[in-house]
N, C-alpha and C positions, 0 to 999 in steps of 0.2 A: 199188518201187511204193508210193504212198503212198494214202492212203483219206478225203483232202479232197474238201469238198467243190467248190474252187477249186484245180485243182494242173495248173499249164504249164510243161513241162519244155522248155529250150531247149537246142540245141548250137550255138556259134560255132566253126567251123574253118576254116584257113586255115594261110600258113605266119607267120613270125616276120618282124614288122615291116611287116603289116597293122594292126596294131592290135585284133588276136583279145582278149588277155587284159583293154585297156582298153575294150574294147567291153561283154565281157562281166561286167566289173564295175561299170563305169556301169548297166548293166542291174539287177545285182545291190541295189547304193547307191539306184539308183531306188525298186526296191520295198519296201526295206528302209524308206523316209522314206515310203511309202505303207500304214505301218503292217503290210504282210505279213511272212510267213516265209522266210526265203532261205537255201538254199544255194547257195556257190559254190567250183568246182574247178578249176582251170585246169590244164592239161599243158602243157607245152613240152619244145623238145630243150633241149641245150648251146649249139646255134649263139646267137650273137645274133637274126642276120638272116637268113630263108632255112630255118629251120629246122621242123620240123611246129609248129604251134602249135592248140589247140583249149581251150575251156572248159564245164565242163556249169553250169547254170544249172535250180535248182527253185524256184519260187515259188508259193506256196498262203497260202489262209486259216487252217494248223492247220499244228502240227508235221511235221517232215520225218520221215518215217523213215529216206529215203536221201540223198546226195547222188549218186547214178550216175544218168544216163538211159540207158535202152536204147532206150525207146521215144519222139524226142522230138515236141513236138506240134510245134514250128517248129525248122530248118533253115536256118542262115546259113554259104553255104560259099563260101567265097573263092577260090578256086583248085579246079583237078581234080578232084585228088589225095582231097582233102576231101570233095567232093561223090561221087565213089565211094566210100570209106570211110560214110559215112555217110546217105546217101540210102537205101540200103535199107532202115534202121531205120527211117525215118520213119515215124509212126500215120498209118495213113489219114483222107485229109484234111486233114493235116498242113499244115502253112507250110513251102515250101522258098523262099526266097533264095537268088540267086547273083551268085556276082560274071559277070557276060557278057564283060568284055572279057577275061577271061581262060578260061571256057569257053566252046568254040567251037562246042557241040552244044546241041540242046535236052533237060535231063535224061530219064530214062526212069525212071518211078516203076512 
């Protein structure tokens, strides 16, 4: 939890070879040339392709103290699997994103 006055924590998840981890640093490189503060974490498995893939993403006006989100303010989930894993976390009011051609329900926040 950081104590900017600007701080939007994002999660990209998805599996491996969506393009999670270059999503989520282009995000990162964006803000970073827009003079903010950036952390960036990506996870993946071993697979190349196919494999869990996600990245957190903190961007504010003032020092980070963390780079984990627990709670994020947007939600970019590519696949199910993701969007259950991580949809509950989401802050109320939150941005969720999804990928639709691959969930087949409408989420439940």
């Amino acid at each position: 939890m950081t104590t900017n006055e600007f701080c939007e924590e994002v999660i990209i998840a998805g599996f491996g070879g969506q393009g999670i981890i270059l999503a989520g640093r282009l995000l990162a490189q964006t803000a970073m040339k827009r003079g903010l503060e950036v952390t960036y974490m990506p996870s993946y498995g071993a697979e190349v392709r196919g494999g869990t893939a996600n990245c957190m993403v903190v961007i504010a006006d003032s020092p980070i103290a963390s780079p984990l989100v627990s709670r994020p303010d947007c939600l970019i989930a590519m696949n199910k699997a993701s969007l259950n894993k991580f949809a509950p976390r989401l802050k109320a009011g939150g941005l969720l994103v999804f990928n639709s051609s691959l969930i087949d329900e409408e989420p439940r926040l």
